[in-house]
Structure formats: structure tokens, C-alpha cells
C-alpha positions in Angstrom: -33.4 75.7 -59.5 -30.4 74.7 -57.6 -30.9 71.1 -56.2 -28.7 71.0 -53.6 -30.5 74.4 -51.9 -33.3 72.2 -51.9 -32.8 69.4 -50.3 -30.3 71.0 -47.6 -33.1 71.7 -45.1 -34.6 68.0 -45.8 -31.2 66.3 -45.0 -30.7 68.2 -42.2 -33.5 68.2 -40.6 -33.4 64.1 -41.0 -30.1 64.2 -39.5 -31.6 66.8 -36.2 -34.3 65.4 -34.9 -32.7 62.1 -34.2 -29.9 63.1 -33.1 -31.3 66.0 -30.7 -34.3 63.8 -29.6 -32.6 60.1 -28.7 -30.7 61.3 -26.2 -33.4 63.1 -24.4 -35.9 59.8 -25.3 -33.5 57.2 -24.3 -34.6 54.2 -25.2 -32.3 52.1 -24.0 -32.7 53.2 -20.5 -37.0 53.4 -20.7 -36.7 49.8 -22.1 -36.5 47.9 -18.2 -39.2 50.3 -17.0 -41.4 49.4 -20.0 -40.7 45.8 -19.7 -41.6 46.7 -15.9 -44.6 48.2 -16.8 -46.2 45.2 -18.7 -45.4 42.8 -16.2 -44.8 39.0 -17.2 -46.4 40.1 -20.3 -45.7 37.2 -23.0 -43.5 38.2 -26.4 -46.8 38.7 -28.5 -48.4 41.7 -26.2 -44.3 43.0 -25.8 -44.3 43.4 -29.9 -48.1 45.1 -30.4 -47.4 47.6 -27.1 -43.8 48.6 -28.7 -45.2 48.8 -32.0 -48.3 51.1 -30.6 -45.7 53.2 -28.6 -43.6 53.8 -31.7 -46.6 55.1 -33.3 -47.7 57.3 -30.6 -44.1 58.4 -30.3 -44.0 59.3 -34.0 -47.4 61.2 -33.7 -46.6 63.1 -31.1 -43.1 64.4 -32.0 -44.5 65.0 -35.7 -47.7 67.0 -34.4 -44.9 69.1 -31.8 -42.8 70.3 -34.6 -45.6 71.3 -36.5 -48.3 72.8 -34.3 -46.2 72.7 -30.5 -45.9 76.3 -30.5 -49.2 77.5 -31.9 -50.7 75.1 -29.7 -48.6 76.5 -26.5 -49.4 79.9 -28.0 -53.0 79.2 -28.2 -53.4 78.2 -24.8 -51.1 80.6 -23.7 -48.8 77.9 -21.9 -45.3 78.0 -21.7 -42.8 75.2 -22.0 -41.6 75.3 -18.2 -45.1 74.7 -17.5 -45.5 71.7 -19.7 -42.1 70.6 -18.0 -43.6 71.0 -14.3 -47.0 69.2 -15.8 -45.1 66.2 -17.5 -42.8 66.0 -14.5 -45.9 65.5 -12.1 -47.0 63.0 -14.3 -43.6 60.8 -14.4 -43.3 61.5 -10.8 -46.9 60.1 -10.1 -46.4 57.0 -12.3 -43.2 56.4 -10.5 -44.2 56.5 -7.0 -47.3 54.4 -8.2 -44.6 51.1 -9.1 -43.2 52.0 -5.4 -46.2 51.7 -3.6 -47.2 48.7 -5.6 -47.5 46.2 -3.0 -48.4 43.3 -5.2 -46.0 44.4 -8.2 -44.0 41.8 -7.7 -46.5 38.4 -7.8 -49.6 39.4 -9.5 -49.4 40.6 -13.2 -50.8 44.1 -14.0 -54.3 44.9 -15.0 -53.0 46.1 -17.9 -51.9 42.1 -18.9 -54.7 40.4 -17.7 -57.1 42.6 -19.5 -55.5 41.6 -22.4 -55.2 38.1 -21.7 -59.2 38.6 -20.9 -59.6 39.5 -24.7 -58.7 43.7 -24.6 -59.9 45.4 -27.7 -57.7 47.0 -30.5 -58.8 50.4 -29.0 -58.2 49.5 -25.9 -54.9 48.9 -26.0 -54.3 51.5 -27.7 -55.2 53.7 -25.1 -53.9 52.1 -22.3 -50.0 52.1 -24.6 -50.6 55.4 -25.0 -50.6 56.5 -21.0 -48.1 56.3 -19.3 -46.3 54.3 -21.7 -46.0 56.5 -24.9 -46.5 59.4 -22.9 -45.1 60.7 -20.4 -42.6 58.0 -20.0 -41.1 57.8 -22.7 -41.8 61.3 -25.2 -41.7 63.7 -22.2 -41.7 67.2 -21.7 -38.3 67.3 -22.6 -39.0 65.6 -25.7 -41.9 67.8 -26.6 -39.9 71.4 -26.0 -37.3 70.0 -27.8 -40.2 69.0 -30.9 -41.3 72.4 -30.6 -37.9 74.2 -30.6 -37.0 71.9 -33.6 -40.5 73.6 -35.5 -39.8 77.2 -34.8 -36.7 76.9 -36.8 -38.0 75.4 -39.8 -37.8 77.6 -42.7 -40.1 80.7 -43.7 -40.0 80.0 -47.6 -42.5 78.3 -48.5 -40.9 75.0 -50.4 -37.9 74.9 -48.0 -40.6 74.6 -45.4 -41.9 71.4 -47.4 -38.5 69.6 -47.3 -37.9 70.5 -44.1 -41.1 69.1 -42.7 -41.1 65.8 -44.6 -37.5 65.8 -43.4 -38.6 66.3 -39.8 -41.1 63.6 -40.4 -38.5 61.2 -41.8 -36.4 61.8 -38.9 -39.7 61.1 -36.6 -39.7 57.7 -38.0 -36.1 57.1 -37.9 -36.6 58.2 -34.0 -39.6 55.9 -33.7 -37.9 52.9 -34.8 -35.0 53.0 -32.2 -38.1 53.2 -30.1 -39.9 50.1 -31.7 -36.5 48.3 -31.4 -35.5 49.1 -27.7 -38.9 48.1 -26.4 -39.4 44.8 -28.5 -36.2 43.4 -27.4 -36.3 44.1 -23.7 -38.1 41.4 -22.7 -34.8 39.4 -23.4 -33.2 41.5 -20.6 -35.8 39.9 -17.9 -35.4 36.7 -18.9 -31.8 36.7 -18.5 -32.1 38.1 -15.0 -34.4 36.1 -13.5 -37.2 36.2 -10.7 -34.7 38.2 -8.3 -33.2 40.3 -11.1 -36.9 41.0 -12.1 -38.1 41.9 -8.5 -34.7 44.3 -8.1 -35.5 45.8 -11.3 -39.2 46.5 -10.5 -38.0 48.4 -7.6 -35.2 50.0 -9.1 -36.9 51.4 -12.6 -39.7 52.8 -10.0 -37.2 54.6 -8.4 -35.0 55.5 -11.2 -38.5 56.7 -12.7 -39.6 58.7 -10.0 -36.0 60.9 -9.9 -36.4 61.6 -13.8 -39.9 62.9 -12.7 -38.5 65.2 -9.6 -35.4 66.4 -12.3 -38.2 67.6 -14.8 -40.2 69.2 -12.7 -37.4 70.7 -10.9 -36.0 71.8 -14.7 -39.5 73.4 -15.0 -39.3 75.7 -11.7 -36.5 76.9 -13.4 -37.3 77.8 -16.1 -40.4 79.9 -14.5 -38.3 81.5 -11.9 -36.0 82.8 -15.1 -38.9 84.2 -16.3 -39.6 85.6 -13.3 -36.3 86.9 -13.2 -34.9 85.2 -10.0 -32.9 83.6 -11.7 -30.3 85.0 -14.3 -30.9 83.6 -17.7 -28.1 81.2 -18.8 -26.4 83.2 -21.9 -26.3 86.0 -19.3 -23.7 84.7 -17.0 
């Protein structure tokens, strides 16, 4: 049995899902909103949330490449739909921040809960939405996930190494994650109460437009399959 045939689809799917899914996570530029999200949250809740989010994030993206498309299939939902859903969603929690009149002097429930003695499951929830998801594994992430699983081999121990590769990779991806988010909180600290206040405002913004482009990416992608609009590889 040739070795090297073998572990070819675990090496490269290792080396995929990173590399397709960081730039479409991001998170470097999620890392202010997250930060935003928490509030003046002190560095203990900062490290729990990013480590819950990693998780999450890991779950999420392994469960996409292995059951996304049956799932999708099942339901009979296509992936510009989940795009337009997810998009809603990050557009929602967006304009939320905006309207948030007291954002900037009173911490979020989400912190004082917490301070108030928040259960193990209950912050697991609350990381989970709209932290974990939609903000930072979106649609994007997910049809990406699922584009990664229908490729994965038919044989049936290629399949193996290429699915503990995929989780591998997963983890890899969920520790930038971890990273990014833990050491944000050094970001506000350098900029201060106005550089906080003009990041609160800007990060609501910034997360409301990546909310509009999904959903916009979405319509798209239905009106393709509509056929009103010519499909990419077609001209």
C-alpha cells in the first residue's frame, strides 16, 4: 500500500481548509467587533468567550464539511438561501450596535450577567449567537465548509484521511480564531475612551455593510438560478 497515496488527501485537505476559510472568517478584522460586542468586559470573560467561539467555530465548520450538503439537501435549501438568511442575521445584529443608544456608557447585558454569576451553559449560549455565529462563521464560511465536503473523496479510506485532515485543519482555523479574539482586548486599551466610542460606531457600521454584501451575494446567486443572470463560467 503506497503511503504517500494515502496521506495525500490528509495533507491537503490540512493545508485547504485554512487557507480557503481564513480569508472568508477574518479574524483579524471580526476581532474590534468582538471586543465591541463584550463591552468593557475584563480579560478573564475576553479568554472563556474566545475560547467558547473557537469551539463553536470548530464545530460548525467540521459538522459543514461533513453533513452541509445532506443537510441542505434534506431541507431542500440552497446555499444562496442560507447566504440571504445569514446576511439578515449580520445585518440585524449590526444595525442593533447602531441604534444602541446607551452602547457607549453602560456595559452590555451580556457582561453584567456574567459579572451577576452567568452559568457555564449560559454562556455558552449567549457566545454562540451572534458571536460564533453569524459574525464570525457566516454564510460564506458555511458554503465554503460545504463545497470543501463535496469534494472529499469517494474511496472509502481516502475519505478517512481526508476527513480527519479536514478536521485538523478545523482546529488549525479555530486557533487563529482563539488567538485574534483573546488578544483584542489589547487593541481597546491602547485606544482609549474616544478610540473605544469611534470603534463601537464604526464596527456597527462596518458590520452592518458585511451583512447587506452577503445578502446581496445571495440574491445573486438565486437570480442565476433563476436565470436572470448569466452564470459566471458562462461569460
Amino acid at each position: 500500500m503506497d503511503l504517500h497515496a494515502l496521506l495525500s488527501p490528509f495533507v491537503r485537505t490540512v493545508v485547504l481548509v485554512p487557507v480557503s476559510l481564513l480569508p472568508i472568517l477574518n479574524p483579524i478584522a471580526n476581532a474590534p467587533i468582538f471586543v465591541t460586542m463584550l463591552g468593557d468586559a475584563d480579560d478573564r470573560l475576553i479568554r472563556r468567550v474566545s475560547r467558547l467561539v473557537a469551539t463553536h467555530c470548530f464545530v460548525m465548520i467540521v459538522a459543514a464539511i461533513l453533513f452541509g450538503a445532506h443537510v441542505l439537501g434534506f431541507f431542500g435549501v440552497s446555499l444562496p438561501i442560507v447566504r440571504v438568511g445569514g446576511g439578515l442575521l449580520v445585518a440585524a445584529s449590526g444595525w442593533r450596535m447602531i441604534g444602541d443608544r446607551d452602547a457607549d456608557s453602560v456595559r452590555p447585558e451580556f457582561v453584567a450577567t456574567y459579572g451577576a454569576g452567568m452559568s457555564e451553559e449560559e454562556l455558552r449560549a449567549r457566545s454562540f449567537y451572534p458571536i460564533s455565529f453569524p459574525l464570525t462563521v457566516g454564510p460564506g464560511t458555511l458554503s465554503a465548509s460545504i463545497t470543501i465536503g463535496t469534494g472529499a473523496p469517494a474511496r472509502a479510506l481516502d475519505w478517512i484521511f481526508s476527513v480527519t485532515g479536514a478536521a485538523v485543519g478545523a482546529g488549525l482555523t479555530a486557533a487563529a480564531i482563539f488567538f485574534c479574539y483573546r488578544y483584542a482586548g489589547k487593541l481597546i486599551r491602547a485606544l482609549g475612551t474616544l478610540g473605544n466610542v469611534v470603534l463601537k460606531r464604526l464596527s456597527a457600521f462596518i458590520l452592518l455593510c458585511i451583512g447587506v454584501e452577503i445578502v446581496w451575494d445571495g440574491i445573486e446567486g438565486l437570480m442565476m438560478q433563476a436565470s436572470f443572470l448569466p452564470h459566471p463560467a458562462a461569460g
